[in-house]
N, C-alpha and C positions, 0 to 999 in steps of 0.2 A: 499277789506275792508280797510275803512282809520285806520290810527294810531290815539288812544285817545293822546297822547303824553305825557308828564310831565305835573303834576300839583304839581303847585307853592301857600305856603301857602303867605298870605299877607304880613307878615315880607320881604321875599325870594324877591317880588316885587318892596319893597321898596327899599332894598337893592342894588337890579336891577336900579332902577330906577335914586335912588343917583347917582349912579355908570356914566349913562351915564349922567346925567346933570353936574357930575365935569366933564368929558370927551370933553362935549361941551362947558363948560368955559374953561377949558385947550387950548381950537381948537380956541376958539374968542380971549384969551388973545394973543393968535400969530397972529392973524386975519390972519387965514385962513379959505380959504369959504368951505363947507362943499365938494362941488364939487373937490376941490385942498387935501381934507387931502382924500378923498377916494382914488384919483388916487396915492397918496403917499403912502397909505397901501395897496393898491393894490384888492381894495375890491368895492362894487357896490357902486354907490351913494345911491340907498336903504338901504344898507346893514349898510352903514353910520348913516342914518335915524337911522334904526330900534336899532342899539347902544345907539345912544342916547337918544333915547325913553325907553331903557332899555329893549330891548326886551330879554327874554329868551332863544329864537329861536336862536340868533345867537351864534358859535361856539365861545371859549374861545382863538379860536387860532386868529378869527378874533378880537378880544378886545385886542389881545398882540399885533398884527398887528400896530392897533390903536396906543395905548401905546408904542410900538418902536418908532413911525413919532414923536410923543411929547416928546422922550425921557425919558419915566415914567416906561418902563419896568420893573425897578426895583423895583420899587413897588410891583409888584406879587410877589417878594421874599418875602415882608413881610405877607404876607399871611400864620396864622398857624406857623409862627415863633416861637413864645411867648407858645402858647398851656397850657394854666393853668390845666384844665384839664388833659392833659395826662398828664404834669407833678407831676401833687395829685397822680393819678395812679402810676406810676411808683415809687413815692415814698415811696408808701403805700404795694411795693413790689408785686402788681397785674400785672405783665408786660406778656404780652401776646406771647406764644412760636413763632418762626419762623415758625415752620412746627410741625403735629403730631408726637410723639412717635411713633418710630417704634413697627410693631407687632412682637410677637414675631411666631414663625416659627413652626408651628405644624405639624408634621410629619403625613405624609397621610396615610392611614389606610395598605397599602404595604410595606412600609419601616417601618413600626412595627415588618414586618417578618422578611427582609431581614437581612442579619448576612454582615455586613460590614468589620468585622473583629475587631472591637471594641470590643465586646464582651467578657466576661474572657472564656478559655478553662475550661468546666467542666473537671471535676479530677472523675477518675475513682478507685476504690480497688481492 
């Protein structure tokens, strides 16, 4: 049975799309041919294509790839830097815990019996 795969709202596309057309002026303002930046990323000449056409399909590792040969790497750092959003959150004291609360520890219906030695000595008359 194929994979339906991700679906991409039209924003997401665009996005996409931007994304490899500055990619592909970054590649001509060096004039290099699309054949010479794939073998420098070490990626298919399709593969190349399909970036710059802004394909979805391809892995984010292949687009670092890319963005290493044109020395723009850095750029993905700016990615979510800024974050307005979580910042409102966080300062709005909504901050979301690391991990659950631990449970707390209910004794199993045997160790209700068992006299572990905790218990005070009844006192006798």
């Amino acid at each position: 049975m194929k994979s339906k795969g991700t679906s991409f709202i039209q924003k997401q596309k665009n996005i996409l799309t931007t994304l490899g057309e500055n990619l592909k002026l970054a590649r001509l303002r060096r004039k290099l041919s699309i054949r010479s930046m794939a073998e420098r990323a070490g990626i298919a000449v399709s593969t190349m294509g399909n970036i710059e056409a802004g394909s979805p399909s391809v892995s984010l590792g292949n687009y670092l790839q890319v963005l290493s040969v044109l020395r723009l790497e850095d750029d993905l750092l700016l990615i979510a830097d800024k974050d307005p959003i979580g910042r409102q959150i966080q300062d709005a004291g909504l901050i979301v815990k690391k991990r659950a609360p631990k449970k707390k520890e209910t004794p199993s219906v045997i160790e209700h019996v068992i006299d572990k030695g905790n218990s005070l000595k009844p006192e006798f008359e």
